[in-house]
N, CA and C of each residue as an Amber inpcrd file, in Angstrom:
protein
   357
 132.8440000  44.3770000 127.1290000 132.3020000  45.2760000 128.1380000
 133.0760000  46.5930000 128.1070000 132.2310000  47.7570000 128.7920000
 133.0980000  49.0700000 128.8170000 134.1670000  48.8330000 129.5420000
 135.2120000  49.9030000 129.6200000 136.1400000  49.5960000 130.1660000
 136.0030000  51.2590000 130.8790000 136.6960000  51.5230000 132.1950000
 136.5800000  52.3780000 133.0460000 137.5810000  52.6870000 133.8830000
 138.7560000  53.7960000 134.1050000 139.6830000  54.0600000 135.0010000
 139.1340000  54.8990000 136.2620000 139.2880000  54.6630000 137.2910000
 138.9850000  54.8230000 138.8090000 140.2320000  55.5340000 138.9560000
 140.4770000  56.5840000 138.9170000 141.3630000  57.4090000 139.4280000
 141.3870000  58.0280000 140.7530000 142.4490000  57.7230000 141.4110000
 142.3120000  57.9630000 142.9160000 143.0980000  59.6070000 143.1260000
 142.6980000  60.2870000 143.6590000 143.4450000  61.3140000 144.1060000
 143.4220000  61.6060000 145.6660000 144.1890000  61.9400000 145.9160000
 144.7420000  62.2390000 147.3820000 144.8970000  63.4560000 147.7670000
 144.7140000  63.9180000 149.5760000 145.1140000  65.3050000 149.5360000
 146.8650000  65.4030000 149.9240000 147.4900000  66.7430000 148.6780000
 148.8270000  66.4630000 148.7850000 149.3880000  66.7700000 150.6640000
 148.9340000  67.0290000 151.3090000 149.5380000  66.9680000 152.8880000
 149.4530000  65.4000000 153.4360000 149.1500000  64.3520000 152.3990000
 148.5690000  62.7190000 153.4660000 147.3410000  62.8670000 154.0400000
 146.8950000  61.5150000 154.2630000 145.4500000  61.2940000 154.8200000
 145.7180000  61.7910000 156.2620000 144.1350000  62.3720000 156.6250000
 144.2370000  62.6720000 158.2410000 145.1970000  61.6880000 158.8850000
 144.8420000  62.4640000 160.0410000 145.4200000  62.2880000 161.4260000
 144.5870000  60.8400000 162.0670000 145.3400000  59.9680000 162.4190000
 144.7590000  59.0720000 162.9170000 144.6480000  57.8300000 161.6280000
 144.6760000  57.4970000 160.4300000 145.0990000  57.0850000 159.3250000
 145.9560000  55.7730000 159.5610000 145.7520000  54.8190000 159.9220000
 146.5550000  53.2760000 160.2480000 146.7650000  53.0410000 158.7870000
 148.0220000  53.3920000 157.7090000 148.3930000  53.5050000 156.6040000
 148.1110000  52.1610000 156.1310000 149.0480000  51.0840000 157.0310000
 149.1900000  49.4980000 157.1750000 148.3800000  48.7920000 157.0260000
 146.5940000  48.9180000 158.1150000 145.2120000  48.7080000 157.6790000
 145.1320000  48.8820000 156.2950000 145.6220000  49.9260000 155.7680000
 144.4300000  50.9150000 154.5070000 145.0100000  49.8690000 153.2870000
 146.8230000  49.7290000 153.5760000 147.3190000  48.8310000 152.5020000
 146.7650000  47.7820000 152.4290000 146.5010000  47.3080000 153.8680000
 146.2340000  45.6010000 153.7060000 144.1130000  45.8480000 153.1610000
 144.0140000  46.6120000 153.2660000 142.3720000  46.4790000 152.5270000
 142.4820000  46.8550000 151.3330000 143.9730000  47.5460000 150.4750000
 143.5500000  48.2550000 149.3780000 144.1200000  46.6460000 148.7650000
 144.7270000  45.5800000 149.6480000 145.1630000  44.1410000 148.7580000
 143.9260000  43.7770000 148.2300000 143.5750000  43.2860000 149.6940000
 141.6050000  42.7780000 149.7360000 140.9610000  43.3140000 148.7690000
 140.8750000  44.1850000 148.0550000 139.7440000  45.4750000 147.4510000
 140.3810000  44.6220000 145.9270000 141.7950000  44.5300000 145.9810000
 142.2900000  44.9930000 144.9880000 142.0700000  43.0240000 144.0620000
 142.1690000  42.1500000 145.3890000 141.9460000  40.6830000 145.2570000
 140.9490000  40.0940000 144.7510000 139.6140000  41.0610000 145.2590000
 138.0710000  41.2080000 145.2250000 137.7640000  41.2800000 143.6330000
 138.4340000  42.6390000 142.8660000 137.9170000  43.0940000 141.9400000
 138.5240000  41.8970000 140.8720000 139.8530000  41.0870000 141.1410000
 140.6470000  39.6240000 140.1250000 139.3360000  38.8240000 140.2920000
 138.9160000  38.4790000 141.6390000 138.1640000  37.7610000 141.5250000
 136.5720000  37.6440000 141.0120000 136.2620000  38.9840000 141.0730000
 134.7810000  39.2700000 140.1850000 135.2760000  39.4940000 138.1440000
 136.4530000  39.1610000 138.5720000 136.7330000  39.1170000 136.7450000
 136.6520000  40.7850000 136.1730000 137.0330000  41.7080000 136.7590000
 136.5690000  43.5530000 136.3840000 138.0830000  43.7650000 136.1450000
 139.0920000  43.1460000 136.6760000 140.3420000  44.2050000 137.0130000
 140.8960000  44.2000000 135.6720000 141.7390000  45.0230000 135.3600000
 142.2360000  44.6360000 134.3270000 143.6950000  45.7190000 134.4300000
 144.0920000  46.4900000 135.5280000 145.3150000  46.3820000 135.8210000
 144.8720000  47.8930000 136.9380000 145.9950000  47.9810000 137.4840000
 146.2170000  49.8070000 138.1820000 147.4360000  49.2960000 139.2900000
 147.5920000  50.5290000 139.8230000 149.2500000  50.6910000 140.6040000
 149.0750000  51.7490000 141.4900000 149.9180000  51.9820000 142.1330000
 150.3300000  52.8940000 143.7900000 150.8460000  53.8820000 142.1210000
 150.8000000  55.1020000 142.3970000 151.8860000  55.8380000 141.4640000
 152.8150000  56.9060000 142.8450000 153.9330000  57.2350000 142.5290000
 155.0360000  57.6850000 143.2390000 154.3120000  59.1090000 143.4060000
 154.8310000  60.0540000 144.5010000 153.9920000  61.0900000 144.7320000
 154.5150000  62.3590000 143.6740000 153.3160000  62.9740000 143.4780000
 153.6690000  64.1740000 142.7340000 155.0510000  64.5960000 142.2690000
 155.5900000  64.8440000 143.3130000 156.9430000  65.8060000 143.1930000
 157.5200000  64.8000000 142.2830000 157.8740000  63.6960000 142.0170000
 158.7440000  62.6810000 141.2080000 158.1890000  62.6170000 139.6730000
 157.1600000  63.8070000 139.2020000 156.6890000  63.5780000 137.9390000
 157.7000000  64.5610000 137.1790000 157.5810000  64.5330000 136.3880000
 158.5620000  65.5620000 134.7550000 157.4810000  65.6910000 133.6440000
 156.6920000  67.1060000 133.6460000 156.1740000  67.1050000 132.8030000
 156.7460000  67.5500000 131.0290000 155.9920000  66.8640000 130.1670000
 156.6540000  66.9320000 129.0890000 155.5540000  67.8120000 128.1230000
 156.2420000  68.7260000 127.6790000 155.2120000  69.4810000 126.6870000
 156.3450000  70.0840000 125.4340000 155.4910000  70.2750000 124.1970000
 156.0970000  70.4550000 122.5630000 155.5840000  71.8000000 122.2220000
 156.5100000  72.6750000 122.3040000 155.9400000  74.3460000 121.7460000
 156.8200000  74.7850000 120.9910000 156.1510000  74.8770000 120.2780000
 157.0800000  75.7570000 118.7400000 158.0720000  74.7430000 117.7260000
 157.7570000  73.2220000 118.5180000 158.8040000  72.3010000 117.8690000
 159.7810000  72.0810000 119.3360000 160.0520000  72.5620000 120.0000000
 160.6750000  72.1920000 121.0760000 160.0700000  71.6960000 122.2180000
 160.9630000  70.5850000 122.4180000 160.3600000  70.2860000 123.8010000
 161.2040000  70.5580000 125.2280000 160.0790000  70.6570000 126.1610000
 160.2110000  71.6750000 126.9270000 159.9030000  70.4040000 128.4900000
 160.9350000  70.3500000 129.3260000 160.6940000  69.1340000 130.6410000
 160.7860000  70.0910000 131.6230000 159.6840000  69.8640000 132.5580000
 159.2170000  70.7840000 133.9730000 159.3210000  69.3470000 135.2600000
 160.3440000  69.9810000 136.0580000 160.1840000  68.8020000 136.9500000
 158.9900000  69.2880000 137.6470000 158.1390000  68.3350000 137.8870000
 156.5830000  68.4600000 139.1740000 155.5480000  67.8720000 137.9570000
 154.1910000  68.0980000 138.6900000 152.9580000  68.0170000 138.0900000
 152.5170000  68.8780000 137.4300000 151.8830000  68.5610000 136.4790000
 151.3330000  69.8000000 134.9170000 150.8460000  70.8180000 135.9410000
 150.3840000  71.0110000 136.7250000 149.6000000  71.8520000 137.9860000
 149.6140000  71.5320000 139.3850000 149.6290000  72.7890000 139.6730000
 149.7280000  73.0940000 141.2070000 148.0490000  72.4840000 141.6140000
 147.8510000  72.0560000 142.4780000 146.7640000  71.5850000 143.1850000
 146.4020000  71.0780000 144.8040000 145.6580000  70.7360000 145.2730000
 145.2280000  70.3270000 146.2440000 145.2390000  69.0560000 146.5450000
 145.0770000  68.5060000 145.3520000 144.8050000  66.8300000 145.8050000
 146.3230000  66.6040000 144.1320000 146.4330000  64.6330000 144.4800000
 147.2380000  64.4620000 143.5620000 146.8260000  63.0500000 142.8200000
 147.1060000  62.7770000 141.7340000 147.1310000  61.4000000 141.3520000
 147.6030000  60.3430000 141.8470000 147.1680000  59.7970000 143.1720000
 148.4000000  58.7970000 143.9070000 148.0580000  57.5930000 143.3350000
 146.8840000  57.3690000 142.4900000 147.0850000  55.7780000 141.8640000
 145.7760000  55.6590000 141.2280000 145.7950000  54.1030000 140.5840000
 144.3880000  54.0480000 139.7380000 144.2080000  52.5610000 139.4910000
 143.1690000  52.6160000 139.2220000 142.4930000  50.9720000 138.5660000
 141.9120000  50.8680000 137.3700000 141.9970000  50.0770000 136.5340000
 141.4900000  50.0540000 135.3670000 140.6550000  49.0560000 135.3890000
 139.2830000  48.9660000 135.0780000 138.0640000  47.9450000 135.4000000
 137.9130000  47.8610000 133.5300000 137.3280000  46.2150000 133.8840000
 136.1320000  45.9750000 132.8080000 134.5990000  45.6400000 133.0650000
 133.9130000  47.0120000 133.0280000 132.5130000  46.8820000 134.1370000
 131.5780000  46.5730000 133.0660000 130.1440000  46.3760000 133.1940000
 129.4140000  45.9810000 132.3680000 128.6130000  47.2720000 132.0180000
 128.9410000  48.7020000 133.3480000 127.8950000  49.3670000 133.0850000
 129.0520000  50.6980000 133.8790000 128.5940000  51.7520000 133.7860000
 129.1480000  52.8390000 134.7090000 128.6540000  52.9990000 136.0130000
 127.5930000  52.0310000 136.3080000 126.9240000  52.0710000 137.3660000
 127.3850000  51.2180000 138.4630000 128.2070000  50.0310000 137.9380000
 128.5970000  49.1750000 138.5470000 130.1300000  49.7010000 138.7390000
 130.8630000  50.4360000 137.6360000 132.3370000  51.1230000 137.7490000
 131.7350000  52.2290000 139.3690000 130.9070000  52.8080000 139.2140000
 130.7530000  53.9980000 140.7020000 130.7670000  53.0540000 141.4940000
 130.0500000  52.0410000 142.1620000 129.9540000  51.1040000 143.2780000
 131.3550000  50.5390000 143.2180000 131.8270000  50.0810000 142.7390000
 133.4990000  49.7930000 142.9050000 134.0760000  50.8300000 143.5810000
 134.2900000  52.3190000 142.8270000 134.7300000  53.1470000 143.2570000
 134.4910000  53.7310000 144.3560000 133.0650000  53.7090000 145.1280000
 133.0520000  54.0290000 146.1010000 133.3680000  53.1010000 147.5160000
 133.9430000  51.8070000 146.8960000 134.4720000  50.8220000 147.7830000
 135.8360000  51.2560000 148.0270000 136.7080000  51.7280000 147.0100000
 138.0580000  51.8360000 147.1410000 138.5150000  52.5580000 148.5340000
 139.5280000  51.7270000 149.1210000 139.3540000  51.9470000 150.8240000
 139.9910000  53.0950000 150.8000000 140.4370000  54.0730000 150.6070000
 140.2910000  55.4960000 150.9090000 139.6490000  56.3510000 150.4900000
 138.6850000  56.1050000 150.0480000 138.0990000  56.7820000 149.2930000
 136.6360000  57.6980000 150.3490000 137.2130000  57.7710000 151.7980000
 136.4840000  58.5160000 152.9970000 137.3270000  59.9260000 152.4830000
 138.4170000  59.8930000 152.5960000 139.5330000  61.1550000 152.3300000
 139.8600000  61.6280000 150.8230000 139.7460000  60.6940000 150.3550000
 140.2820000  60.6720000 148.6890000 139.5180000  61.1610000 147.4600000
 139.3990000  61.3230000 146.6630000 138.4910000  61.7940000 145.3800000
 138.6200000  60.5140000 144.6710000 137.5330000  59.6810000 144.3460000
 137.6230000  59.1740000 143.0650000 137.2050000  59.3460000 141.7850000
 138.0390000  59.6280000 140.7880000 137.3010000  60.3490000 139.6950000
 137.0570000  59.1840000 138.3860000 135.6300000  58.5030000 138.0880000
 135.3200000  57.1940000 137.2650000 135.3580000  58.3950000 135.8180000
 136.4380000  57.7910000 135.3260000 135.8670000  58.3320000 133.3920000
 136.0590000  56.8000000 132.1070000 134.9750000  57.1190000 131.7600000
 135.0330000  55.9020000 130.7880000 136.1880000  55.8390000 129.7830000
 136.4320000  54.7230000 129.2650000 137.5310000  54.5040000 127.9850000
 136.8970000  54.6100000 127.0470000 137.7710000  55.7540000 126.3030000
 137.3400000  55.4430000 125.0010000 138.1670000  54.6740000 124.1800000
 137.4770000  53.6680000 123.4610000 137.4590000  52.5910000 122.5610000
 138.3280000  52.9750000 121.2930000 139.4920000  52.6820000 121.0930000
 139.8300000  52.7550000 120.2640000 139.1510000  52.5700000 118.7590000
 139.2290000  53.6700000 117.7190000 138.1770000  52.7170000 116.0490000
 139.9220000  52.8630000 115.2630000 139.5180000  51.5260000 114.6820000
 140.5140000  51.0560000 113.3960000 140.6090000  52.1890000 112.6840000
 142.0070000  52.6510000 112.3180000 141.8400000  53.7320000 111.3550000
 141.7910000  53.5910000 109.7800000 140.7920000  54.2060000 109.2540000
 140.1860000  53.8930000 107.8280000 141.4560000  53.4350000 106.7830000
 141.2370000  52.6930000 105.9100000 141.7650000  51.7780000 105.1610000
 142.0320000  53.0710000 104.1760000
């Protein structure tokens, strides 16, 4: 089956006002229990917030480490899921289950499939 990452992004100030964090964890278990048990999951994680990234980039032969995110933005990568869906149609309906996803962006992009490299 295809395989599909559900990328969650967040706005970098935290979810509104009014936001029971504790609820959202204990449904993102449920959500997260749901998808083991329909046989789709096939891994994802909380990722640490923005500021704790080091970007790494190679210019001229040197490499070059930026503490933060490749870009300044609005929203951030706060975590993701990696599905094995049968269709992209069924990866969006997942995604639009993911319990923050009232506040959050989810952005579905398919995997591409690795090909054997020629002999």
């Amino acid at each position: 089956m295809p395989r599909y990452s559900l990328l969650i992004y967040t706005p970098v100030g935290g979810p509104p006002a009014g936001v029971d964090l504790a609820e959202r964890g204990r449904r993102f278990l449920a959500f997260t229990e749901e998808l083991k048990r329909d046989g789709v999951y096939l891994g994802g994680d909380r990722l640490h917030d923005a500021d704790s990234a080091t970007t790494v980039r190679i210019r001229e032969g040197e490499t070059q480490l930026t503490d933060g995110p490749f870009a300044e933005t609005k929203e951030f990568l706060a975590g993701f899921y990696l599905l094995d869906c049968p269709d992209l149609d069924k990866a969006l309906a997942y995604a639009a289950r993911i319990p923050n996803a009232d506040f959050a962006s989810i952005e579905v992009r398919p995997i591409m499939e690795q090909q054997p490299a020629p002999a």
